[in-house]
C-alpha positions as CSV (number, residue, x, y, z in Angstrom):
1,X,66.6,109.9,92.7
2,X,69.1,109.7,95.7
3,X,69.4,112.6,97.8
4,X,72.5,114.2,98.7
5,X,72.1,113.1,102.1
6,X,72.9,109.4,101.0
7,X,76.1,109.9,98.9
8,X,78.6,109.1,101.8
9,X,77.3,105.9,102.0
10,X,78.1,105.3,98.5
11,X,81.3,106.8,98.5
12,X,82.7,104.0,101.7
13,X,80.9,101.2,100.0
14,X,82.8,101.8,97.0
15,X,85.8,101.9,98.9
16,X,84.9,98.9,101.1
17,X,84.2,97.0,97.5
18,X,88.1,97.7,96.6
19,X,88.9,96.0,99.4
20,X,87.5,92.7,97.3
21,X,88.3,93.6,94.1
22,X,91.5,91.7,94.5
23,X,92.2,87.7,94.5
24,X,95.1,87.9,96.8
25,X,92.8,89.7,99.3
26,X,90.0,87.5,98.8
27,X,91.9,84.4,99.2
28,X,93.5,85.7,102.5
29,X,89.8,86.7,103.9
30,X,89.2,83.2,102.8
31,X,91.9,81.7,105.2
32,X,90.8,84.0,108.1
33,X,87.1,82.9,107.7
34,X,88.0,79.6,108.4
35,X,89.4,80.2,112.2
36,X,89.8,82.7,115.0
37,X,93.0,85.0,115.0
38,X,95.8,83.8,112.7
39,X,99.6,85.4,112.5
40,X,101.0,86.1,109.1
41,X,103.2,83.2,108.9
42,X,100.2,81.0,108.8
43,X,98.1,82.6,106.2
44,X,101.3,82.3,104.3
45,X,101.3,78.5,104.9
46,X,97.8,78.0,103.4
47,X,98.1,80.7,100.0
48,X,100.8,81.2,97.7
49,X,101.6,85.2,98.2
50,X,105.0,86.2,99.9
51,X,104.8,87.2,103.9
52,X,105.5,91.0,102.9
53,X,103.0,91.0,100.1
54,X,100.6,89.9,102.8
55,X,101.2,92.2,105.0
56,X,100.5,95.0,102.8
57,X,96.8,93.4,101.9
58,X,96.3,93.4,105.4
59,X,97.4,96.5,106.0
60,X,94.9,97.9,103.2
61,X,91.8,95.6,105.1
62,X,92.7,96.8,108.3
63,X,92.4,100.5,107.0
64,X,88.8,99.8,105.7
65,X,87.5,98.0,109.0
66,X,87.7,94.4,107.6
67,X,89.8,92.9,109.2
68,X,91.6,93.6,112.6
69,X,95.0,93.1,114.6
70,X,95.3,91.7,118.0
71,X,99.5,92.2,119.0
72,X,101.1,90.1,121.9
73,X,104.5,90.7,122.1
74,X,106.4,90.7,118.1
75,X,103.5,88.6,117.1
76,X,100.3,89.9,115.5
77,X,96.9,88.0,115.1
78,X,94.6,89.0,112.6
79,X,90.7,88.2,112.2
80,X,87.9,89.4,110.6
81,X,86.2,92.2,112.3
82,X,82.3,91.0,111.5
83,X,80.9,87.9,110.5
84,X,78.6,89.7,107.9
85,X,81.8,90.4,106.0
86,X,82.2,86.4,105.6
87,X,78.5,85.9,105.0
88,X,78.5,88.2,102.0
89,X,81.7,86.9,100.6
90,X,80.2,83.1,100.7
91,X,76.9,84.7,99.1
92,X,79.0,86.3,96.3
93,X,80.3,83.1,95.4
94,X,77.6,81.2,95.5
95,X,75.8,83.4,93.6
96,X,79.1,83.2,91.0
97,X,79.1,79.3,91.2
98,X,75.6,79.7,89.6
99,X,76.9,81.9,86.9
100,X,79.4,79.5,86.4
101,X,77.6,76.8,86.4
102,X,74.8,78.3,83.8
103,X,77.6,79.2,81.8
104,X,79.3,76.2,81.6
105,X,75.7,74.8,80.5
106,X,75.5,77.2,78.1
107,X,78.6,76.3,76.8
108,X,78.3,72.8,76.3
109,X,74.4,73.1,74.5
110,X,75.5,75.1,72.0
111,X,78.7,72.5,71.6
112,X,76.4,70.0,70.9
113,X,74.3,72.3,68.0
């Protein structure tokens, strides 16, 4: 049994894991993994969600440490604040790819049945 010692720990983890429980936010963390700082107007050249709705995403990383802005003048340059963050995204989806994959196997053996 966890002692009551350890529950913060719990608590911010399950805030961090908000932070990825949403596709827009994911996709964005995906364009800032692939680079050093990038404005707003770029990530919104690579995905397909408005400038204002990404600002707010940002906004709601930059509240829970995952990301981070850099501001020169009217312009604002985000990144990722640790590199861990974008080794455990690219182990979730590998890990996921294998669910997909085993499903998808799955799938078509009992097609064949």
């Amino acid at each position: 049994m966890t002692g009551l010692a350890e529950e913060p720990i719990y608590r911010k983890q399950a805030e961090l894991c908000k932070v990825f429980s949403n596709a827009n936010r994911l996709m964005i963390l995906e364009v800032l993994s692939k680079g050093d700082e990038i404005t707003v107007s770029e990530i919104e050249d690579r995905v397909d969600i408005p400038q204002p709705t990404i600002s707010q995403h940002l906004k709601i990383m930059r509240d829970q440490s995952v990301v981070e802005r850099r501001k020169e003048g009217v312009r604002s340059f985000y990144s990722i604040t640790d590199e861990r963050i974008e080794e455990g995204m690219e182990t979730m989806r590998e890990v996921l790819l294998d669910q997909l994959e085993t499903d998808a196997a799955a799938t078509s053996g009992s097609a064949r049945q």
